[in-house]
N, C-alpha and C positions, 0 to 999 in steps of 0.2 A: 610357278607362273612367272615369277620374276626371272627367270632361266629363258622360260619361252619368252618373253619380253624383249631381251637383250638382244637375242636373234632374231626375231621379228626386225627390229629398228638396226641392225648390221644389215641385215639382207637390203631393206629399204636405201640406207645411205648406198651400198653396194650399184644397186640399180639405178638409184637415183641423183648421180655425184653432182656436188654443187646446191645442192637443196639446201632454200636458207629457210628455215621454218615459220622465223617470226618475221618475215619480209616479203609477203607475196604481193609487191606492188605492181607487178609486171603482168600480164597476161600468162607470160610464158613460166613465174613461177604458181600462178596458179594451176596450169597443166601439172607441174611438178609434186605439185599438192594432191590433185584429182586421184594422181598415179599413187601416193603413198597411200590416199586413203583406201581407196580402191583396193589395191595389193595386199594392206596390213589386214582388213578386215578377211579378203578371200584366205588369206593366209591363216585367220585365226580359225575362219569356219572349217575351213580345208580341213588343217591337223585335227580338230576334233571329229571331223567324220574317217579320217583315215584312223584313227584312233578307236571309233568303234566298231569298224570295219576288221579289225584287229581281234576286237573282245568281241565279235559277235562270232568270230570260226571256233572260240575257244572250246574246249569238253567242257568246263565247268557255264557258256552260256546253250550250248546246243545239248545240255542234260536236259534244261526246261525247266531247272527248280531252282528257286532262288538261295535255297540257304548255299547251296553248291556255288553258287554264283558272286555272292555280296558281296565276298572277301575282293575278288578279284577287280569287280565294281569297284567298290570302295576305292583299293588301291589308286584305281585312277583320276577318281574324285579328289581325293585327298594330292593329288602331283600338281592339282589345276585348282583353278579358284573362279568365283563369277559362270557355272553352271551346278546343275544337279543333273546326276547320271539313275538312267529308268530300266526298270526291265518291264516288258509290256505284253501281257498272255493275247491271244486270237480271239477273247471274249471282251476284251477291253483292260480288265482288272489288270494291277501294274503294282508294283515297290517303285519304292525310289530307296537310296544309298541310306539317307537322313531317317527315312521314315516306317521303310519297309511297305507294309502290304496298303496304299492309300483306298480311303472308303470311295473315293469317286471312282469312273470308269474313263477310256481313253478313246472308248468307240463311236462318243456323238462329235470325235475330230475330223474336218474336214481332211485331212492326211491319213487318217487311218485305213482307211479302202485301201489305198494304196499300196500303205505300208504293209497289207496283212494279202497282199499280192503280188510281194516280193520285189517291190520298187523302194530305193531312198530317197529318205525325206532332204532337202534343204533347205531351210531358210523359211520355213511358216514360221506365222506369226500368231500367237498365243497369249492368254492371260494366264500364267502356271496355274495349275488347279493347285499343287501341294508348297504353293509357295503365296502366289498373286502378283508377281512381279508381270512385266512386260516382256515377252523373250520372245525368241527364235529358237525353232525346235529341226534339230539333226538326228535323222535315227537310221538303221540300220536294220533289214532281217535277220534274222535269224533260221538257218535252214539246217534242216535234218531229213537224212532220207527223199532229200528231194520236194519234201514242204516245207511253207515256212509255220514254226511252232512257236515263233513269238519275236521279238525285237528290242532292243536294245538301245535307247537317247538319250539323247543330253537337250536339255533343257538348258540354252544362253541369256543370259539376264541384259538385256538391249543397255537399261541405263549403266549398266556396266562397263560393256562393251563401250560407248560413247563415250564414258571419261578416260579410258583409255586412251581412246582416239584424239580426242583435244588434247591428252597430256603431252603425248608422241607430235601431233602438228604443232604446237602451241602458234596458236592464229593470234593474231592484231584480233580486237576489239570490233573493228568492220570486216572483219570477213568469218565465216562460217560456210559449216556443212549438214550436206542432210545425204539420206538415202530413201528411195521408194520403190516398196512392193508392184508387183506387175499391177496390181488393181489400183494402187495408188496413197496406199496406204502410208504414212512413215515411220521406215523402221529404226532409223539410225540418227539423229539429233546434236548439235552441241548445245541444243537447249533440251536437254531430256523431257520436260514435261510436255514436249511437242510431241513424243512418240505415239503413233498407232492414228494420230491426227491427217485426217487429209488432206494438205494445201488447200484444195482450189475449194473448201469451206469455209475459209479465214476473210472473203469479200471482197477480196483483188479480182474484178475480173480479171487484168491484166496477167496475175499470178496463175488465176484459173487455165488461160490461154497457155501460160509456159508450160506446165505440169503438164498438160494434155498432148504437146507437143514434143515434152521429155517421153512421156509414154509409149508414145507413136514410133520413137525414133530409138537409133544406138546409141548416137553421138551425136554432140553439138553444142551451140551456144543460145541462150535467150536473152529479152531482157524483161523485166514486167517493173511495178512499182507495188512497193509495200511499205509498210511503216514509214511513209511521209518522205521516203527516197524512191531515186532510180538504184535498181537492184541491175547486176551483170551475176549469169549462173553460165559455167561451163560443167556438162556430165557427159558420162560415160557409163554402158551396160556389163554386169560382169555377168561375164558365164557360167560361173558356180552357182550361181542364186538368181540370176536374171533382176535382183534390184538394179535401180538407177541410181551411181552416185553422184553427186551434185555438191560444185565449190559457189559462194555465192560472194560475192566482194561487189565495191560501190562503181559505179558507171562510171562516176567522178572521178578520175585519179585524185587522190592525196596531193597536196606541195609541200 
């Protein structure tokens, strides 16, 4: 993890030269921010779905038996840190890497339809059944012979993901990010216990108004009032996941 870290944050500086992390007094290094955040998280989801995209052609995931399978799970659970890796039968019942055969099933997810019709998953939002964390779930079919016999995920642990995030931006004290699911949900925080919360329940209308208008939109700016200030949010839509990310800094410039 600390491997994929490093190049995470080269790529980022790469792309984005000049970014002062702990200085986004400008409008324009808040764009600069929008982009790292943006990037580093598509980045993180990305390699994990190419990653099971990987392990799901394998013989040892398209036998359809787990013990043939763990080792090779495992292995990649164990390179990465901040998910759990699944294997997932057509009746719902599923392992995970930690636990093996879990007593819940995987079938009353809204993703599952899909998944077991040979669509991947990105970016749902979940309460881990074998864990209880808050995550985003990426999975992958698995095909044999032309169907699919079962599927392959990771389960990403959001609060995790998020200190990350703040560690790599490291923001001034007024400014902050979030990210939102197409419905409006939040997936992404640097106040983590905000996760799975949705904005425009917090009793800003004015906030309510922003959010609804982030939704609506690719791109843009707002401005609404919260917490006893004028709030300024600039977001952007990624295409990997269709969240909205969102930098939010004070209306006020600083002196």
């Amino acid at each position: 993890m600390k491997k994929y870290l490093f190049w995470a944050l080269f790529l980022l500086m790469a792309i984005i030269p000049g970014l002062s992390f702990a200085q986004p007094s400008q409008e324009k290094d808040a764009q600069s921010l929008l982009s790292a955040f943006m990037s580093y998280t598509d980045l993180r989801i990305g390699s994990v779905q190419k990653s099971l995209e990987v392990l799901a052609s394998t013989n040892e995931a398209r036998s359809g038996k787990w013990e043939n399978m763990k080792e090779v799970l495992g292995g990649y659970q164990k390179s990465d840190e901040g998910l759990i890796i699944w294997y997932a039968r057509p009746d719902g019942t599923y392992y995970t890497v930690d636990k093996g055969l879990v007593a819940e099933k995987l079938s009353d997810r809204s993703y599952f339809p899909d998944l077991m019709a040979g669509r991947e998953v990105t970016g749902a939002l979940v309460i881990s059944k074998s864990t209880g964390q808050r995550s985003t779930v990426i999975a992958v079919p698995v095909m044999e012979g032309g169907k699919v016999i079962g599927a392959v995920g990771a389960t990403l642990f959001l609060d995790k993901l998020s200190e990350q995030i703040a560690s790599i931006l490291d923001l001034r004290t007024d400014v902050s990010f979030f990210a939102l699911a197409p419905d409006g949900l939040t997936t992404l925080h640097k106040k983590t216990e905000r996760h799975f919360l949705d904005p425009r329940e917090l009793g800003s209308e004015t906030l309510k108004k922003a959010v609804n208008e982030m939704l609506s939109r690719n791109s843009g700016e707002v401005t609404y009032e919260f917490d006893n200030a004028t709030k300024k949010a600039i977001y952007r839509t990624s295409s990997l996941t269709q969240w909205k990310f969102v930098i939010i800094f004070s209306a006020v410039p600083q002196k």
